[in-house]
C-alpha positions in Angstrom: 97.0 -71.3 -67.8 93.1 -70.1 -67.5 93.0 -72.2 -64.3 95.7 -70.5 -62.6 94.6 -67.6 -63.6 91.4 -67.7 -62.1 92.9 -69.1 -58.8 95.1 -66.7 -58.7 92.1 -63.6 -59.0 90.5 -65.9 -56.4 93.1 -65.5 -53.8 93.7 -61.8 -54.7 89.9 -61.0 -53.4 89.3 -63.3 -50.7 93.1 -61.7 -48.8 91.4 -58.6 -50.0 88.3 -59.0 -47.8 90.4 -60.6 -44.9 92.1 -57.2 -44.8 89.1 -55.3 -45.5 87.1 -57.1 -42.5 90.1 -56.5 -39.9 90.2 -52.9 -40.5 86.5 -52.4 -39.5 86.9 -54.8 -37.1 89.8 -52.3 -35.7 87.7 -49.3 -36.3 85.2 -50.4 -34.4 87.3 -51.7 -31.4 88.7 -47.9 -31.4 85.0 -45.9 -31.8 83.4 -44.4 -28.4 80.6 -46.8 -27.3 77.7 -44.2 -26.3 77.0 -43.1 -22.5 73.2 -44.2 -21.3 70.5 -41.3 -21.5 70.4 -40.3 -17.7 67.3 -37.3 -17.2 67.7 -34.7 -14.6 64.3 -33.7 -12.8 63.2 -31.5 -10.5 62.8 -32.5 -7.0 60.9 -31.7 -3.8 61.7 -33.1 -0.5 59.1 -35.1 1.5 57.5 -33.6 4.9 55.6 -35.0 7.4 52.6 -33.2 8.8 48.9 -32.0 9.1 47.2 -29.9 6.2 43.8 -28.9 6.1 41.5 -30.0 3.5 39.0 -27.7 1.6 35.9 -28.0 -0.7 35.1 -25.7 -3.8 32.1 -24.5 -4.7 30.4 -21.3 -6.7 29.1 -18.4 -4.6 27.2 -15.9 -6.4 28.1 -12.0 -5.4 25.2 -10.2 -4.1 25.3 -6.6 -2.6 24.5 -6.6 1.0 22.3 -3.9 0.9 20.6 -1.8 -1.5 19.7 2.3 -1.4 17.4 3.0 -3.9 17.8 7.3 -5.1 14.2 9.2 -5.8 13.7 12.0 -6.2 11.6 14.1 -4.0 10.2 16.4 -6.5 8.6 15.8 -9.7 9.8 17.3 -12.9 12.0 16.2 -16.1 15.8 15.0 -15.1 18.0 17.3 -16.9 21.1 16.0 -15.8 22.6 12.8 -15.3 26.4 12.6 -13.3 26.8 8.6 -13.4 26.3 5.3 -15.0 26.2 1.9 -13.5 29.5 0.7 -12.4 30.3 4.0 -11.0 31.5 4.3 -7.5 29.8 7.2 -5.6 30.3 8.9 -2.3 28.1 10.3 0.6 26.4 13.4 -0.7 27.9 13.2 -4.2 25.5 15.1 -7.1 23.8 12.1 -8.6 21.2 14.1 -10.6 19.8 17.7 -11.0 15.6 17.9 -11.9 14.0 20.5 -13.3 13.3 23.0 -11.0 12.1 26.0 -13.0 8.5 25.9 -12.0 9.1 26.0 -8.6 11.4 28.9 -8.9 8.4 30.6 -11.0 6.1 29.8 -7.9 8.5 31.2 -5.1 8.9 34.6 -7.0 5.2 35.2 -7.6 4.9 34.2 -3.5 7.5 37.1 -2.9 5.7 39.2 -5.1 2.3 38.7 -2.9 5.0 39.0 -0.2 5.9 42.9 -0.9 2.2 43.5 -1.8 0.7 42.1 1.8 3.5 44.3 3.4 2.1 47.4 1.5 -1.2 46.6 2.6 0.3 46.3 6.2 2.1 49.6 5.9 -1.1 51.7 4.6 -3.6 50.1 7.3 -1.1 51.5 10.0 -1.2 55.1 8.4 -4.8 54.7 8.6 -4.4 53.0 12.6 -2.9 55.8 13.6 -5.4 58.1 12.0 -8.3 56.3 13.9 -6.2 56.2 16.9 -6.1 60.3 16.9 -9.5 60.3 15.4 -10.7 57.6 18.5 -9.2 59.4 21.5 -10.6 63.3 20.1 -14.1 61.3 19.9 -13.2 60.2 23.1 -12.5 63.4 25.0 -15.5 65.2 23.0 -18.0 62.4 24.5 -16.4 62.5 28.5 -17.3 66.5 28.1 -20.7 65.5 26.5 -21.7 63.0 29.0 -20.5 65.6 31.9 -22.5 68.4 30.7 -25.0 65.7 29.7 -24.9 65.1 33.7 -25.3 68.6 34.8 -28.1 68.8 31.9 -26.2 71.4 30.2 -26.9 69.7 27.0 -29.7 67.5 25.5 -30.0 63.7 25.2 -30.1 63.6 21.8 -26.7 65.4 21.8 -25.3 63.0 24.5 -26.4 59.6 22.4 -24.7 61.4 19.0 -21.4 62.1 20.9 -21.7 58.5 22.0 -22.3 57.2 18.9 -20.1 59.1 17.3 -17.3 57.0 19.4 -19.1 53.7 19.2 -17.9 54.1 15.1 -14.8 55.6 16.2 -13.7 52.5 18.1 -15.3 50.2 15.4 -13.2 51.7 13.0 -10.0 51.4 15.7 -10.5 47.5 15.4 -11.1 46.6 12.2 -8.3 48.6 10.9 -6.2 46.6 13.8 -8.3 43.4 12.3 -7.2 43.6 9.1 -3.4 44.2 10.0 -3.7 40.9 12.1 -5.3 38.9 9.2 -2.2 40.9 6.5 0.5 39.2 9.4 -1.6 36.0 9.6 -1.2 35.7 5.3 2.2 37.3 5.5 3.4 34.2 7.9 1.4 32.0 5.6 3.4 33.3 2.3 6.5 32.8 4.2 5.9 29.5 4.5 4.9 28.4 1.4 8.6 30.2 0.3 10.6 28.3 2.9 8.9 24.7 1.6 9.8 25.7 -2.0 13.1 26.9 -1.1 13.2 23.4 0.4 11.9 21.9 -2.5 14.4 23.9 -4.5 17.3 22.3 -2.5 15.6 18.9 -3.7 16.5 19.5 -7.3 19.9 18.3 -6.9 19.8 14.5 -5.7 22.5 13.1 -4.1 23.7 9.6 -2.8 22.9 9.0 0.5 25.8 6.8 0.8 29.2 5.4 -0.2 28.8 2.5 -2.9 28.6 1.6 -6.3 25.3 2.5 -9.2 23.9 -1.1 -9.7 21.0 0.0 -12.0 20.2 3.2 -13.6 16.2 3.7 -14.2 15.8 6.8 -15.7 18.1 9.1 -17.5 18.7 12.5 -18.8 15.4 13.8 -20.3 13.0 11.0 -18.3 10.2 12.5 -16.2 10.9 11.6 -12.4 8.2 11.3 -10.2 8.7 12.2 -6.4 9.5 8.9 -4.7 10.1 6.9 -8.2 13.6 5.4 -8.3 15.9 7.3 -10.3 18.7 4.5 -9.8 20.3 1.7 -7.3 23.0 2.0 -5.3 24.8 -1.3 -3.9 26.5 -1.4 -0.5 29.0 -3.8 0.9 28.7 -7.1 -0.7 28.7 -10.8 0.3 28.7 -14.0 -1.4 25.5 -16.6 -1.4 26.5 -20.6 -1.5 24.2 -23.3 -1.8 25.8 -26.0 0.0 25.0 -29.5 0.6 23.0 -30.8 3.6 26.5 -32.7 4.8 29.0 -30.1 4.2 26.3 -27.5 6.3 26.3 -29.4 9.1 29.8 -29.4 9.4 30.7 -26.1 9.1 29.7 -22.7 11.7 28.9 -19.6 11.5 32.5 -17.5 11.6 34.2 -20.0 10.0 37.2 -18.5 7.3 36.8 -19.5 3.7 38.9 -18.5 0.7 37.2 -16.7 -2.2 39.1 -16.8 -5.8 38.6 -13.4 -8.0 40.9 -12.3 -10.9 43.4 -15.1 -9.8 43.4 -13.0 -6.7 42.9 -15.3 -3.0 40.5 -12.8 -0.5 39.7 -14.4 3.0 36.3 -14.2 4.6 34.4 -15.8 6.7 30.7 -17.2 7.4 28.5 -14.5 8.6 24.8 -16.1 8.2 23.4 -19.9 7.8 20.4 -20.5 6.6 17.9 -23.3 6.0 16.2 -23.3 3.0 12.5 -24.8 2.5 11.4 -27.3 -0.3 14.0 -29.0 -2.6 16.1 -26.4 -2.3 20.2 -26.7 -1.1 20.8 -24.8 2.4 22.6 -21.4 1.9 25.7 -19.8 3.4 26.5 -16.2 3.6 30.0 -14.8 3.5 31.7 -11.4 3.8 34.9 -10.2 2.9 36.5 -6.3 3.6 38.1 -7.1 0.3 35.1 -7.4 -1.8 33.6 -4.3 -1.7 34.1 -3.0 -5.3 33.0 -6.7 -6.7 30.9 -6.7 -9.5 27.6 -7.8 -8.6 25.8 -10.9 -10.2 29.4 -12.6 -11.0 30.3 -16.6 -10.1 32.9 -16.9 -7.8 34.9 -20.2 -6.7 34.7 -20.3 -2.8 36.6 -23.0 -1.1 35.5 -24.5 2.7 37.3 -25.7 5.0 36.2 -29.2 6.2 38.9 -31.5 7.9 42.4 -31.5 8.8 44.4 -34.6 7.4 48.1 -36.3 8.5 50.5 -37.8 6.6 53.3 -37.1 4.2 53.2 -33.4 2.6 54.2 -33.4 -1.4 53.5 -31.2 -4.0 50.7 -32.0 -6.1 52.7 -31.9 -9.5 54.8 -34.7 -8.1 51.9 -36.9 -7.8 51.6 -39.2 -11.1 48.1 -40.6 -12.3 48.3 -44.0 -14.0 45.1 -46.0 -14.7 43.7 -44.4 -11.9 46.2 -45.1 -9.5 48.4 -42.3 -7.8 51.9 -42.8 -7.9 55.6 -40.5 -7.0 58.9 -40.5 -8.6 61.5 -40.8 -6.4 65.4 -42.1 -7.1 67.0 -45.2 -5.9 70.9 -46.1 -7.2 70.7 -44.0 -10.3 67.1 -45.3 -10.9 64.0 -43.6 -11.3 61.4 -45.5 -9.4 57.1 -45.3 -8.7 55.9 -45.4 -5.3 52.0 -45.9 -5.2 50.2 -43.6 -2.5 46.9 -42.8 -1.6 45.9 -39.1 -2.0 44.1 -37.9 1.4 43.8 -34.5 1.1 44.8 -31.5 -1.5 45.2 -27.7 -0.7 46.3 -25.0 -3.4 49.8 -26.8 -4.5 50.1 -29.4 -1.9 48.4 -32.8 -1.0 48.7 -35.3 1.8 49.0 -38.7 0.8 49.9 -41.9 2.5 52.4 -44.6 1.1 55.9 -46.2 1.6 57.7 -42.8 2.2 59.5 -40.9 4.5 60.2 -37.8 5.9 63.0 -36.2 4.2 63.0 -38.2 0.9 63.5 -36.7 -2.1 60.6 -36.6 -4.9 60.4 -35.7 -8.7 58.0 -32.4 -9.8 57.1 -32.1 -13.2 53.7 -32.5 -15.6 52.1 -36.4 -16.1 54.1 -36.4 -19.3 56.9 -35.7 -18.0 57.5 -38.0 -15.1 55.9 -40.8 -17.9 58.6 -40.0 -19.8 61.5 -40.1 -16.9 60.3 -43.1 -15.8 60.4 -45.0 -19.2 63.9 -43.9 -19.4 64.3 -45.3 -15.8 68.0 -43.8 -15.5 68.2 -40.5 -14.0 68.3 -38.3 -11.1 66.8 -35.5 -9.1 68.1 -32.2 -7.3 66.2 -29.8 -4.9 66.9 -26.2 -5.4 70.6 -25.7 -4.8 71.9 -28.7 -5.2 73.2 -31.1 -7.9 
């Protein structure tokens, strides 16, 4: 009775797994087997063409000339309009020195002024006094000398009448004297007035020109001395380049070059060449319109032009490092695939290479991981903008 029991337990669990394995095996017959990961990329078609190839280097921005502001008087600064950095214009106020001594001078010169005049106008009372007092002496010694003549009167009264005129006329020219020497200090007065008045005009410095304050030298307060720098103005500016002896032999004077500032791209162009003495690189000049506010002293990337390269035009995000090698993505059947090239020449956001490609073929854009990443999947594709 145990027995059959126990064979009968037996058979009750082993039809119990039978049906147990059948409805997984049904379950799994019905479940949705899952779709292959496909990745979408973006995609830039292939063109065929020339592109010219560039080399970067650092330019230092120097101002092309600099105006140095004196003074042309001497005397304490006691105001100060800018600070470097400013930008100034042609006759703006760039200082204003002390000027108080000068106008203390030019009033005490007037004051001699008004005295010499008073001299003037009292010693031509007195001219015409002589005057009268010359042509009655005058008159007195023609009757004297006529009488005299007809020896109607003694000798001793003709020499007195005549001497009597000699002083007369004596005192006739030294009165007129002395009024020519009162014009002679009068004109010298009004000449020392006009310099100071000049001088006075020199209180207030101005720029002589439109630019920016590079250095400041002395300030409000300082003691300027006529001629001492009182600051720096910088005009224009251009960018210096030390180059190598190979890349300066291949490029000219007038050439355009791309400067980088602020993210910003300024064209300019070679203005000056220069060979340099002893161990030191030969220098390039260049100018730009557009960099006249620059600050001076600053790096700035400058890129040359050098050659001009053919071949197949991608952009450079499509182009995949791996061990050194330089591959792109392109799609094949559903497939992502590598194509190796050989980078010839690279320009802002496109490069020229050379490899099994074609004009017109399609190519995947995206960062080294990315493409890494699309191309372990292997299964994918890639649209241009606008299409699917």
């Amino acid at each position: 009775m145990k027995k059959y029991i126990a064979f009968l337990l037996v058979f009750v669990l082993v039809g119990a797994g039978i049906k147990i394995l059948k409805e997984k095996k049904k379950a799994l017959e019905n479940d949705v087997k899952p779709e292959p990961i496909v990745v979408v990329l973006e995609g830039s078609t292939v063109k065929e063409g020339k592109l010219k190839t560039y080399r970067t280097f650092t330019g230092s921005v120097l101002p092309e000339k600099i105006v140095r502001v004196s003074s042309k008087i001497t005397g304490n600064i006691i105001k100060l309009t800018v600070k470097e950095g400013d930008s100034v214009r042609k006759d703006q106020i760039i200082a204003v020195v002390d000027t108080r001594q000068i106008e203390e001078d030019i009033k005490s010169l007037k004051k001699e002024l008004e005295y010499l005049q008073d001299q003037i106008d009292i010693n031509r009372s007195k001219l015409e006094s002589a005057k009268v007092n010359y042509e009655y002496t005058k008159n007195i010694y023609e009757r004297d000398k006529i009488l005299f003549e007809n020896k109607a009167i003694p000798k001793e009264a003709f020499e007195l009448s005549h001497l009597k005129l000699v002083k007369a006329k004596t005192e006739l020219d030294v009165i007129r004297k002395s009024i020519d020497g009162l014009k002679e200090k009068i004109g010298s007065v009004q000449s020392k007035i006009r310099s100071l008045e000049v001088l006075l005009e020199y209180g207030t410095v101005r720029s002589p020109v439109d630019g920016q304050v590079g250095k400041v030298f002395l300030y409000e307060g300082s003691f300027a001395v006529a001629g001492k720098p009182i600051i720096e103005i910088y005009t224009g500016r251009k960018v210096v380049v030390n180059i190598p002896v190979d890349v300066y032999n291949r490029i000219n004077k007038g050439s355009t070059v791309e400067i980088t500032f602020q993210d910003r791209k300024i064209d300019g162009f070679i203005s000056k060449k220069y060979v340099t003495s002893g161990m030191k690189l030969p220098q390039i000049e260049i100018k730009s319109d557009r960099l006249t506010l620059t600050p001076v002293g600053i790096d700035l990337p400058v890129q040359i032009p050098l050659d001009t390269v053919e071949g197949f035009i991608v952009p450079t995000d499509s182009i995949l490092d791996l061990t050194g090698k330089k591959y792109v993505v392109t799609g094949k059947k559903g497939k992502l695939v590598k194509i190796p090239v050989e980078v010839r020449g690279i320009y802002r956001e496109k490069a020229v290479v050379i490899g099994d490609l074609s004009e017109g073929m399609v190519v995947a854009v995206g960062s080294d991981p990315t493409l890494r990443r699309a191309l372990f999947i292997g299964r994918g594709k890639i649209v241009t903008e606008g299409k699917n």
